[in-house]
Backbone as numpy.savetxt, mean C-alpha at the origin, in Angstrom:
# Nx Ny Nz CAx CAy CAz Cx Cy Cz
-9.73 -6.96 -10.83 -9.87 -6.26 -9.56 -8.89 -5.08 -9.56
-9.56 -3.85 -8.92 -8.67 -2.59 -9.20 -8.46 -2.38 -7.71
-7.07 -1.86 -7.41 -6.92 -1.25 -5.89 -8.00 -0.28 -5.35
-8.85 0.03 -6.43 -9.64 1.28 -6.16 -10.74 0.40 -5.09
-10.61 -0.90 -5.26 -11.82 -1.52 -4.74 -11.27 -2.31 -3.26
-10.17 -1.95 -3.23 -8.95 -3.00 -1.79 -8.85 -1.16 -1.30
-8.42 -0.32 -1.61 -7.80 0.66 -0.87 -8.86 1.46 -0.36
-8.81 2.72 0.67 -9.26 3.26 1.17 -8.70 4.43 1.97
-9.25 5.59 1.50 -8.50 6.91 2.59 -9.75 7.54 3.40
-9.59 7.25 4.53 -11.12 8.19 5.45 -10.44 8.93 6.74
-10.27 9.88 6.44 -9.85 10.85 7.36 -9.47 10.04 8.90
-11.06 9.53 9.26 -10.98 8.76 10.98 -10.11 7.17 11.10
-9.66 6.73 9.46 -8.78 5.77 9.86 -7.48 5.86 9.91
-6.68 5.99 10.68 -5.14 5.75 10.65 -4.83 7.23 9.92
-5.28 8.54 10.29 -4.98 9.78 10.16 -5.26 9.85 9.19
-5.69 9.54 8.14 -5.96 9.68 7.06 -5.24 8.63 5.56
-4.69 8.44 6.27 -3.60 7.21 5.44 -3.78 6.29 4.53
-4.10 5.61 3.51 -4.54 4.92 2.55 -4.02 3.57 3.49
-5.15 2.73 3.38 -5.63 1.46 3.95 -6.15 0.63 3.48
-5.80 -0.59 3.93 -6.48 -1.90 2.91 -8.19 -1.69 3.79
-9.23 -1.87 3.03 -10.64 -1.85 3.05 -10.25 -2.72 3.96
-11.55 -2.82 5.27 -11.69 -3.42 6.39 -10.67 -3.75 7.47
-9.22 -2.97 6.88 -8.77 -3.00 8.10 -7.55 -1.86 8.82
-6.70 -1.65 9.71 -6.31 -0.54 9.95 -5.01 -0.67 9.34
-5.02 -1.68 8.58 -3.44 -1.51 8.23 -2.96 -1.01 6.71
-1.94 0.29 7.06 -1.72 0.79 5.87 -1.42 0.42 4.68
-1.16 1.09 3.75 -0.41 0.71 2.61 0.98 0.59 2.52
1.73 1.79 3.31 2.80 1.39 3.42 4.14 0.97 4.01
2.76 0.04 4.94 3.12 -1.03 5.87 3.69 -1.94 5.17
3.28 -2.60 3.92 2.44 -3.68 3.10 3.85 -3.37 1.86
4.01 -2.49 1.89 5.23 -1.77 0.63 6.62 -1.99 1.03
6.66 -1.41 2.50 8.21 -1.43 3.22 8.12 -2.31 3.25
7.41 -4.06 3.89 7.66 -5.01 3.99 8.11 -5.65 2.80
7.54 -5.09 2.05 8.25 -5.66 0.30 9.76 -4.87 -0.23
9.09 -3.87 -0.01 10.56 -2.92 0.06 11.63 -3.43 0.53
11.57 -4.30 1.95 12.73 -5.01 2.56 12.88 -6.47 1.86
12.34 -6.95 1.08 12.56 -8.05 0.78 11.59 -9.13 0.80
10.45 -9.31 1.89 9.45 -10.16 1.73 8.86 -10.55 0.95
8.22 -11.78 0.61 7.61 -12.00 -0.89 6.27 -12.34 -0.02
5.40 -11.87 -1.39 3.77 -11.96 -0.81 3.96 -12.86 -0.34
4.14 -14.05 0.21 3.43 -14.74 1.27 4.32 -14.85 2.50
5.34 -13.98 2.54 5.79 -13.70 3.94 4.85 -12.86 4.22
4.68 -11.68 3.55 3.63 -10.68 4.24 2.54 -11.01 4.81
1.82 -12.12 3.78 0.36 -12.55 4.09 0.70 -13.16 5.77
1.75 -14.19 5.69 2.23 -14.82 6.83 2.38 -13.82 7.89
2.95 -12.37 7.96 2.64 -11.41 8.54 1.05 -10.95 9.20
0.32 -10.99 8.44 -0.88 -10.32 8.50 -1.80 -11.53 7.78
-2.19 -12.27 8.30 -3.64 -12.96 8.08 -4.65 -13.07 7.88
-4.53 -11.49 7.70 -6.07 -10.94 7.38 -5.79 -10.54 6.30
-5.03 -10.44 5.55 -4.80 -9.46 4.42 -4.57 -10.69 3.00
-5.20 -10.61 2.12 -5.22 -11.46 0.84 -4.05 -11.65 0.04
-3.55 -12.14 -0.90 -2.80 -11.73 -2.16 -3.24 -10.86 -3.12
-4.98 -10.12 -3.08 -5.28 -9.24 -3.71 -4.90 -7.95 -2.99
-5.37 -7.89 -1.88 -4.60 -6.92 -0.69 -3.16 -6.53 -1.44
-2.60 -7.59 -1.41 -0.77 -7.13 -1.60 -0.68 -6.58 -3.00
-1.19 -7.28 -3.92 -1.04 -6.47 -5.24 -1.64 -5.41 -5.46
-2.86 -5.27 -4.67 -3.76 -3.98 -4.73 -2.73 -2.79 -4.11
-1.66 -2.69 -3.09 -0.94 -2.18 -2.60 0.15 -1.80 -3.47
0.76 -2.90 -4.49 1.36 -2.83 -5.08 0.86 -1.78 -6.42
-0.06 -1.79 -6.74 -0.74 -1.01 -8.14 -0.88 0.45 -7.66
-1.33 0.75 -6.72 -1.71 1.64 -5.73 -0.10 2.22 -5.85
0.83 1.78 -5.61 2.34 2.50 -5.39 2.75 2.53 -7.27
2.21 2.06 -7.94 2.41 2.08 -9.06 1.97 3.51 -9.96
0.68 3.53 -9.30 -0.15 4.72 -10.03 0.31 5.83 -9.26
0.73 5.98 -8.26 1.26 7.19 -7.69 2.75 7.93 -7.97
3.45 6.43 -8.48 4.67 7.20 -8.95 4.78 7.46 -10.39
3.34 7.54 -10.94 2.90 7.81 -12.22 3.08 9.37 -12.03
1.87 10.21 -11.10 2.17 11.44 -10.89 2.80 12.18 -10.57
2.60 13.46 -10.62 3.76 14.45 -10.57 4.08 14.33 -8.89
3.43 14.28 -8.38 4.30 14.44 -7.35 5.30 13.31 -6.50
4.81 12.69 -7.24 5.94 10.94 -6.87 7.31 11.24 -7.54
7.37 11.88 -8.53 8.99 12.56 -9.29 9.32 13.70 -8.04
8.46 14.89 -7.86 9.09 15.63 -6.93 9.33 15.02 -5.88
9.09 14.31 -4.87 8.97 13.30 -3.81 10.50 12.79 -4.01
10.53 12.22 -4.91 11.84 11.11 -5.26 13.01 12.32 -5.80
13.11 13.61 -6.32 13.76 14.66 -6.34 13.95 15.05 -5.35
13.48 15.13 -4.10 13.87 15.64 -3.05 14.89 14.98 -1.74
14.36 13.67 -2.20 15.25 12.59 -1.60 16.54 12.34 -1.59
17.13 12.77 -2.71 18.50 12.73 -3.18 19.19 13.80 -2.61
């Protein structure tokens, strides 16, 4: 299973924002909560609607983006 098939960007959901398929909640909703420390099944415990494919699909999804160039400039600017 590829995030390509969990994620979703459509302009009319959540401003445009990359979203787990079928529902309004972002991606990096799903990231900061990990970011702070939660382990997939606090999150899931968070959100009940959302799978363990959900969370890793989120996770791959933040993976492939700091593949590209602009995830280095992003993280260059931060500092």
């Amino acid at each position: 299973m590829s995030y390509i098939d969990r994620i979703v960007v459509e302009p009319k959901i959540m401003h445009g924002k990359p979203v787990i398929r079928g529902t309004r909640i972002p991606v990096y909703v799903v990231l900061n909560l990990m970011g702070g420390g939660l382990t997939v099944d606090e999150v899931l415990s968070e959100y009940p609607d959302l799978t363990k494919e959900d969370v890793l699909a989120c996770l791959e999804y933040a993976a492939r983006l700091a593949q590209e160039e602009i995830g280095v400039l992003e993280c260059e600017e931060i500092r």
